[in-house]
C-alpha positions in Angstrom: 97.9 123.1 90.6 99.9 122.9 93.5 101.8 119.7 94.5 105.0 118.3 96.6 107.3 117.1 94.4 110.5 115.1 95.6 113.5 115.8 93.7 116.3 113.8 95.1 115.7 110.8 97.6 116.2 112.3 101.5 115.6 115.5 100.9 112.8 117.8 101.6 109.3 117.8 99.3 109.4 120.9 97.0 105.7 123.1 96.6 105.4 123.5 92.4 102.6 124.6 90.2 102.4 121.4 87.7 100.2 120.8 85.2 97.9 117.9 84.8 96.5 116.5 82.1 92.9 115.7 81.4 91.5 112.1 81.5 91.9 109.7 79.0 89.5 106.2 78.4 89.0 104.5 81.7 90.8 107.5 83.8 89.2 109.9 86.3 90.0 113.3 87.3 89.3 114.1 91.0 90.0 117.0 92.8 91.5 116.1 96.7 90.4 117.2 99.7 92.7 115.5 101.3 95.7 112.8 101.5 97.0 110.9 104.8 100.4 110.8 105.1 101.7 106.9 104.9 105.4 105.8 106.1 104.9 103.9 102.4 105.6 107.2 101.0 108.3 108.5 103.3 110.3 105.1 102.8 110.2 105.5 98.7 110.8 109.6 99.3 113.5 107.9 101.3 114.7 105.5 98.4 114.3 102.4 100.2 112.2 101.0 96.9 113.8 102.5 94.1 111.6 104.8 92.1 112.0 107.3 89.3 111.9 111.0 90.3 111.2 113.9 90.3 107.7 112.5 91.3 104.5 112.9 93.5 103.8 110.6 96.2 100.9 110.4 98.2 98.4 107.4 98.2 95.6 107.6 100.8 93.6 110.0 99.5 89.8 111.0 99.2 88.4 113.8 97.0 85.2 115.1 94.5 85.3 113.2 90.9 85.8 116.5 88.8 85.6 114.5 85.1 86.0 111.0 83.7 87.3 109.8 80.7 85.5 108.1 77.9 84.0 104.4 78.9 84.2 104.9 82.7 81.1 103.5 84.3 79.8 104.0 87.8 81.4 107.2 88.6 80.1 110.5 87.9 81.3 114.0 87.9 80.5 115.4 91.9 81.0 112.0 93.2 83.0 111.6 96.6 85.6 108.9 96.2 87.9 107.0 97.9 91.7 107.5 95.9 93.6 104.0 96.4 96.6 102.5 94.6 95.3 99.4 93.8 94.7 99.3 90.3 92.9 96.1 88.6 91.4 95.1 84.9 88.9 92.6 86.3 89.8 89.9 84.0 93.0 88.5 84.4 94.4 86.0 86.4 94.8 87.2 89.5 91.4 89.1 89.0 89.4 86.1 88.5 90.8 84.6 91.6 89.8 87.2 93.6 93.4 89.1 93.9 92.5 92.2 92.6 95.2 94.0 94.6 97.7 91.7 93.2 96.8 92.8 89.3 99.9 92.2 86.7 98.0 94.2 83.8 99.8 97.2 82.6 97.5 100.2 82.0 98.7 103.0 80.2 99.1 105.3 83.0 101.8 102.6 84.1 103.6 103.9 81.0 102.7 107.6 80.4 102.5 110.4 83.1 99.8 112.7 83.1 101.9 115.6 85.2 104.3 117.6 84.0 105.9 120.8 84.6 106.5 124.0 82.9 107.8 123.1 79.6 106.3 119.7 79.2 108.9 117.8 81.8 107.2 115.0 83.4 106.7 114.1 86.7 106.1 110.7 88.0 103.1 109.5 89.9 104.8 107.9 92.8 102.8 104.9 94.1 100.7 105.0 91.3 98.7 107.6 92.6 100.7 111.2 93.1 97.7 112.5 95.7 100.2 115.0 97.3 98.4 117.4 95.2 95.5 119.0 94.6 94.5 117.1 91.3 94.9 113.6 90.5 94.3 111.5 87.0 93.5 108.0 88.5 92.5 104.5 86.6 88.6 104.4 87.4 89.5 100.9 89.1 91.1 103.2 92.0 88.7 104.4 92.8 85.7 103.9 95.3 82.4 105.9 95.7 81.6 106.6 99.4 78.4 108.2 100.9 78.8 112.3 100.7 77.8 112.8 104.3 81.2 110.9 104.9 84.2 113.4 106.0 86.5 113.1 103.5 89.4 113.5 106.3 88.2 110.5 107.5 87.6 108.9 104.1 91.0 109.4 103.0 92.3 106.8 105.8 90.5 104.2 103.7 92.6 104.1 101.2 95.7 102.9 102.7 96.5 102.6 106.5 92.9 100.8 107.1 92.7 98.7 104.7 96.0 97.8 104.9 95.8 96.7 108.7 92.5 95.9 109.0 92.5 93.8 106.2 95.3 91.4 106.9 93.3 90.3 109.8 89.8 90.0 108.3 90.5 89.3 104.4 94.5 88.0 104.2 94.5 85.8 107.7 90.5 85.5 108.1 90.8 85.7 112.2 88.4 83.1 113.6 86.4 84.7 117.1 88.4 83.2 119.8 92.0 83.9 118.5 95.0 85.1 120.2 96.5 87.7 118.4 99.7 90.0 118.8 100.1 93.2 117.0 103.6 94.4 116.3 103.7 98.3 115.7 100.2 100.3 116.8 100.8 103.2 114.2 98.7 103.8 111.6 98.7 100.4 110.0 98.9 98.6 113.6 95.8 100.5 115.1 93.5 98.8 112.5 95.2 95.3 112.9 93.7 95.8 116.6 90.5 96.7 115.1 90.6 94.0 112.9 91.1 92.0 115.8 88.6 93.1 117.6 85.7 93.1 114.7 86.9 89.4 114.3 86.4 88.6 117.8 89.7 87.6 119.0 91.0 87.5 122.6 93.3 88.5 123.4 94.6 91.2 121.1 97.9 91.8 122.5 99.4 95.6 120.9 103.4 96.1 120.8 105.1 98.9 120.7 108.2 101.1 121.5 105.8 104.0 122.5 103.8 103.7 125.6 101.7 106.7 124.1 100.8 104.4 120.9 100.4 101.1 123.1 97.5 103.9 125.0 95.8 104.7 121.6 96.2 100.9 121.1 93.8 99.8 124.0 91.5 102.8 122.8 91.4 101.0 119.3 90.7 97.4 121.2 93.9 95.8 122.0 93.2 93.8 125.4 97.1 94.1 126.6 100.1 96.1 125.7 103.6 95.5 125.9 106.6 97.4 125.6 109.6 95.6 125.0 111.6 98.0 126.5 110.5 97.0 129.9 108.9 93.8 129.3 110.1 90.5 128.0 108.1 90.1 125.1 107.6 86.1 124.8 107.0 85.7 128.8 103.7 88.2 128.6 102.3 86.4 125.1 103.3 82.8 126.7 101.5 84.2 129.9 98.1 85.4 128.2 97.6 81.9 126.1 98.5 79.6 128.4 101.7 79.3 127.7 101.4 78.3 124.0 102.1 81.5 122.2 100.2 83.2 119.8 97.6 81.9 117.1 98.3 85.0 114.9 100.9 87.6 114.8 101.0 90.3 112.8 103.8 92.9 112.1 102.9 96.4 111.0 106.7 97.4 110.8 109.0 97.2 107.6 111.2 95.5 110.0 112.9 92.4 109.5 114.2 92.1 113.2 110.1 92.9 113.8 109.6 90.0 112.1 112.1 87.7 113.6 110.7 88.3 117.0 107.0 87.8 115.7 108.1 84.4 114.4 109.5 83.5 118.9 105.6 84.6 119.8 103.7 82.4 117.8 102.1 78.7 119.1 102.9 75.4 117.1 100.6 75.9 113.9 100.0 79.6 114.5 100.5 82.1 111.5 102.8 84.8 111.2 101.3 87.5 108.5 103.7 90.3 106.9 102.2 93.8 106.6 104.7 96.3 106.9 107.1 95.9 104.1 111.0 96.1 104.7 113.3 98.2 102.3 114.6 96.1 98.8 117.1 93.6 99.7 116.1 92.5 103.7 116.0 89.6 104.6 115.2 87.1 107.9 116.4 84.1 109.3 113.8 81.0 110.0 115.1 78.0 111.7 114.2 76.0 108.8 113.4 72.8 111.1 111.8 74.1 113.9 109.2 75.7 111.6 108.7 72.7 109.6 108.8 70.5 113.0 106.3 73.3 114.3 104.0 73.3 111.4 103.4 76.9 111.1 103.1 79.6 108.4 104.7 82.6 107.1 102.0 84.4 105.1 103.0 88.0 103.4 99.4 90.9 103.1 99.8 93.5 100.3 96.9 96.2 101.1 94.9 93.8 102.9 94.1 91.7 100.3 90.8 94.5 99.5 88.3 94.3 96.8 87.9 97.8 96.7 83.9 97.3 95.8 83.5 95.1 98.4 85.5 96.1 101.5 84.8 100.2 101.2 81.6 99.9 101.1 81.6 97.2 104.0 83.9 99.7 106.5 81.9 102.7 106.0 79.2 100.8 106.8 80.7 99.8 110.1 82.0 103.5 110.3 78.6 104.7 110.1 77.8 102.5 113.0 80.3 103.3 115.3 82.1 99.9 115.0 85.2 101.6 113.1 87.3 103.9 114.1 88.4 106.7 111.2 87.9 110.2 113.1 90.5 109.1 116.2 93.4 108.1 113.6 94.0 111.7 112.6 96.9 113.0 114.8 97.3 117.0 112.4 95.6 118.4 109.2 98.2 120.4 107.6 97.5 122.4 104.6 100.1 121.1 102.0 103.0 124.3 102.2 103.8 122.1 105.4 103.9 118.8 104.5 107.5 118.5 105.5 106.7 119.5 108.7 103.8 117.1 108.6 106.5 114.1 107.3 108.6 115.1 110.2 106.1 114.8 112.6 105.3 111.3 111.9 109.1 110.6 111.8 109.6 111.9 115.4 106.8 109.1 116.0 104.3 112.3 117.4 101.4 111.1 114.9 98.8 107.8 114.2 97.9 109.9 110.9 98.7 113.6 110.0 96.7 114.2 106.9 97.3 116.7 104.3 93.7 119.1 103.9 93.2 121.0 100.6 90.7 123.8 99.8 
């Protein structure tokens, strides 16, 4: 099969032919259609969080369940799937609490690769998934069966960017109607915090960004205002829009400590600050350690939207179905995958929402 492997961290994705091994009990084979491409990947391609290599990345991905391994129930061969990252047991800890994407069980494909290339060197699944390719060997808890009249283009966004963004508002920060809300970075991830946002019923949904293109796309997606803090002083608009009080929620998209520092100056007295983007290993940011405490307000970190895969896929598609959520309008390019580094540049130049990587 085909697949982008990354050799050394920087540097161009390489097209091989890799072999991939068949399923083993609980694991599913699926065959992609195709894989979104998430600035989670280009930041471990980048080595900002370590990693092994050579390996696969690619984690937003949606494909056809081509066989499953002894003991997996509820999926079937010709299935359409959602491909996450989030794997889960179901029974421990963090399970029974609810925290399924916060798992600490180590499955065996945590310990064993199932690629390899000619003469039986492996190749690591980055991000637990390694869906820049055409096959992937997945833990059946990945793993989410979606409607087959569902584009799979569209699906694929599921699996990362929207319920990534979408649920730090509705699952990790549980929005009440009537919130004020401030959106840092409207890429990918951003655009569904607005959704979020706007399925939760808050007002205003203020969208921030760099790019007046992206703070466009933002108001398409349901942000109420935009600012640029190019030309705008940030704090004066929120402070303007909620009555001077600042913001009940803000959210920041970006891996950017600085991002987050700023967030922290837009929020009221009790208002909540939520973490999506993740920063490279080592960042840090500075909190006035009184004034917080004086303000009473909270610092609250969202790892993939805090989903329960059976319950939350289901639910979006639903509202996708509908018309409520927006999947078709996130993809920017389909590239097949002998261009994915032009794809991966793209979405560095900041010309993309979501490029997505299409397979035959």
């Amino acid at each position: 099969m085909k697949a982008a492997v990354c050799y050394e961290f920087g540097k161009p994705l390489v097209i091989e032919d890799l072999s991939i091994d068949p399923p083993k009990a609980g694991e599913v084979k699926v065959r992609l259609a195709a894989c979104a491409i998430c600035h989670s990947d280009i930041h471990y391609m980048e080595g900002a969080w370590g990693g092994v290599l050579p390996a696969v990345y690619g984690h937003e991905a949606a494909g056809v369940v081509e066989e499953v391994g002894d003991g997996v129930a509820g999926i079937a061969p010709g299935d359409h799937v959602v491909v996450t990252l989030i794997r889960s047991c179901g029974h421990c800890y963090y399970c029974a609490q609810g925290d399924r994407h916060i798992c600490d069980t180590k499955f065996p494909l945590d310990r064993e690769q199932r690629l390899h290339k000619e003469g039986e060197d492996k190749v690591y699944q980055g991000l637990r998934t390694g869906a820049f390719a055409e096959y992937v060997v997945v833990e059946e808890s990945q793993l989410a069966v979606i409607p087959k009249d569902v584009p799979l283009e569209s699906a694929s966004l599921l699996a990362c960017g929207v319920i990534t963004g979408l649920g730090a508002v509705v699952n990790t920060a549980a929005v009440p109607s009537g919130s004020s809300v401030v959106v840092i970075g409207t890429g990918g991830v951003g655009l569904n915090s607005v959704q979020g946002a706007r399925l939760c019923g808050a007002h205003p949904i203020i969208a921030m960004d760099l790019s007046d293109d992206k703070l466009t796309a933002a108001k398409n997606f349901g942000a109420t205002h935009g600012i640029n803090p190019k030309n705008q002083d940030a704090k004066e608009v929120v402070l303007s829009l909620t009555d001077g009080r600042g913001a009940d929620y803000v959210f920041v998209t970006v891996g950017s400590t600085k991002a987050i520092e700023q967030g922290l100056g837009l929020l009221r007295k009790a208002g909540s600050l939520v973490i999506v983007g993740m920063p490279a290993i080592g960042e840090t940011f500075d909190v006035e350690a009184l004034d917080f405490a004086d303000a009473s307000q909270r610092i609250m970190g969202s790892k993939m939207g805090s989903t329960r895969l059976n319950v939350d896929i289901p639910k979006l598609v639903s509202l996708y179905q509908e018309g409520r959520l927006k999947l078709d309008e996130l993809i920017s390019g389909r590239y097949p995958i002998e261009e994915i580094n032009e794809a991966i540049a793209s979405v560095n130049r900041a010309e993309a929402l979501r490029n997505v990587i299409v397979f035959d």
